[in-house]
Each structure stands twice: as C-alpha cells, then as structure tokens.
C-alpha positions as CSV (number, residue, x, y, z in Angstrom):
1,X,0.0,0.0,0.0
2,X,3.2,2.1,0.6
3,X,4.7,1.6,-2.4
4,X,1.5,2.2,-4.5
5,X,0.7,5.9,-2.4
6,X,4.5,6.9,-3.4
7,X,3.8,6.0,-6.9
8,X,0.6,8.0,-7.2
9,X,2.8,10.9,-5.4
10,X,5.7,10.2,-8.1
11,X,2.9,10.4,-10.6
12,X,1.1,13.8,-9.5
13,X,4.7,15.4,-9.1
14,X,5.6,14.5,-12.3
15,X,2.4,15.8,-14.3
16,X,2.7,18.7,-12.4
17,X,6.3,19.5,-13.4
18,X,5.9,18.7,-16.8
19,X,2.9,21.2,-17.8
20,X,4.8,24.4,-17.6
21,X,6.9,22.7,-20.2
22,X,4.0,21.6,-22.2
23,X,2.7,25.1,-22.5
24,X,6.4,26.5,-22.8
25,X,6.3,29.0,-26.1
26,X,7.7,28.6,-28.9
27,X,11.6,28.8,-29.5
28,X,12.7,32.4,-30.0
29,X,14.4,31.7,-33.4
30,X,10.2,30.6,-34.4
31,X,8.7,33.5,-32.8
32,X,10.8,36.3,-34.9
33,X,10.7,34.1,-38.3
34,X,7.2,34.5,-37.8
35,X,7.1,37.9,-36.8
36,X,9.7,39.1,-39.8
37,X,7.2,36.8,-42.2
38,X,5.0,39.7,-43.2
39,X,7.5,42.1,-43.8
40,X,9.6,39.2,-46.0
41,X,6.8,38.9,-48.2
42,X,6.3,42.1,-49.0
43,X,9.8,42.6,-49.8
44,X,9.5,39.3,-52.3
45,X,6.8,40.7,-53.5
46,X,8.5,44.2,-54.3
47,X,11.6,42.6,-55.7
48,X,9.4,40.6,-57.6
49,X,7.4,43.4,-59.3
50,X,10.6,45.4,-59.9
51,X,12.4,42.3,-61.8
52,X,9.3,41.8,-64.0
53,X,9.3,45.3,-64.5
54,X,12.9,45.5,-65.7
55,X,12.5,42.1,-67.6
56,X,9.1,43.8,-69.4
57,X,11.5,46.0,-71.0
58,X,13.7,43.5,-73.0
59,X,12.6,41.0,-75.9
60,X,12.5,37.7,-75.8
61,X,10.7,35.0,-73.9
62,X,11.7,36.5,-70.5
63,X,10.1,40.3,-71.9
64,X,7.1,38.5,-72.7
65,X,6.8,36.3,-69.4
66,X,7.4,39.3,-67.3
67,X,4.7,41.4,-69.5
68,X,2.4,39.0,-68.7
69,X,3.0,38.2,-65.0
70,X,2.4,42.0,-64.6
71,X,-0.7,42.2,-66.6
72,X,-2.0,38.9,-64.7
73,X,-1.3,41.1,-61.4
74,X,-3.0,44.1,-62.5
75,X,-5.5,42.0,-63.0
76,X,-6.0,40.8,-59.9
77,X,-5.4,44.0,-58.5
78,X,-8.5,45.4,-59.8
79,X,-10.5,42.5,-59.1
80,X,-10.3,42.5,-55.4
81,X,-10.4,46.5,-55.7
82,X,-13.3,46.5,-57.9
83,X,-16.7,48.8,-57.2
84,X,-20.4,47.2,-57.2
85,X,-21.0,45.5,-60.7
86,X,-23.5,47.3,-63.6
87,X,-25.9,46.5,-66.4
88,X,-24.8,46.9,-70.0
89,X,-27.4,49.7,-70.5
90,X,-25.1,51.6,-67.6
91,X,-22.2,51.2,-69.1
92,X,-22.5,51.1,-73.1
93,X,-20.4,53.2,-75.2
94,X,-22.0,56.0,-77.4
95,X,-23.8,54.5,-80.9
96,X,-24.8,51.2,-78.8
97,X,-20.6,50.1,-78.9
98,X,-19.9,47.2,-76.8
99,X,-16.0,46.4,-76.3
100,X,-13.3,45.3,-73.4
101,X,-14.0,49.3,-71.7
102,X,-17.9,48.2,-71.2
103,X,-16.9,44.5,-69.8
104,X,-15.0,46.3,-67.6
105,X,-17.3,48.4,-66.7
106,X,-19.8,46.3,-65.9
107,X,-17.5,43.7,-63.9
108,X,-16.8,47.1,-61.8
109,X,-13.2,47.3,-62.5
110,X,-13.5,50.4,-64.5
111,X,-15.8,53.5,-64.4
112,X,-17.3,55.1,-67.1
113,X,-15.5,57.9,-69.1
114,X,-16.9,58.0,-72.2
C-alpha cells in the first residue's frame, strides 16, 4: 500500500512538473521568423514586381513572361479592388458600342469615361 501511495505521489509530481513545459512557447528563433514573415513577403513581392518590371523592357521569352506576370497582377489587383457590378445599359459606349472598356465596366473594374 506504501509503495503504490509513493507511486501516485511520483505520478502527480511528475504531471505537475511537466505542464509548464507543455505550454512552454515557442523557440525564440520561431517567434521572430514569424514575426519578420509579413515584412519578408512584402519585400519578395516588391523585388518581384521590380524584376518583371525590368525584364518587361527587354525581348524575348523572359520580356514576354514578365509582360504578362504584370498584366496577370493588375488583373487581380483590380479584381479585389473592384466597385459594385452594372448592367450593360449603364455602361454602353456611345452608338450602342460594346468592347473590353464596357466589360469592364460592368464587372466594376472600371468607371465610365466616355
């Protein structure tokens, strides 16, 4: 009966001990990776935009890959900027002319200027 009331007492001791090590945080080299994360990808992204922007410049298969990684992002851009979406009668050209401006316009990436 001795024996089994020290091991129940060896038990509780050793729970007890090892919680504050099971809630322990995370390593300090993990904590400022994640806190630098955000400000690493925004400086991908920057260098990222500025390469295709210099590689848009030049000919080639690399001019026309970077052309179109920055059109792709424009894209996207104005997609999750884009206003409330309108009819075609809100946003038809003059002389009933229906082209990419109008699409736009209507998908509410583009306001109507004409």
């Amino acid at each position: 009966m001795k024996d089994l009331s020290i091991l129940f007492l060896l038990t509780g001791l050793t729970a007890t001990v090892q919680q504050p090590f099971a809630s322990e945080s995370k390593p300090i080299a993990t904590q400022a990776a994640e806190a630098i994360q955000p400000y690493a990808k925004k400086i991908g992204e920057a260098v990222d935009q500025t390469v295709n922007e210099f590689l848009a410049g030049t000919d080639g298969p690399l001019g026309d890959a970077a052309r179109s990684n920055l059109q792709s992002r424009e894209q996207a851009e104005r997609e999750t900027n884009r206003g409330t979406r309108k009819s075609m009668k809100e946003c038809i050209k003059p002389g009933n002319v229906i082209d990419d401006d109008v699409k736009e316009c209507m998908e509410g990436v583009r306001e109507k200027n004409w």
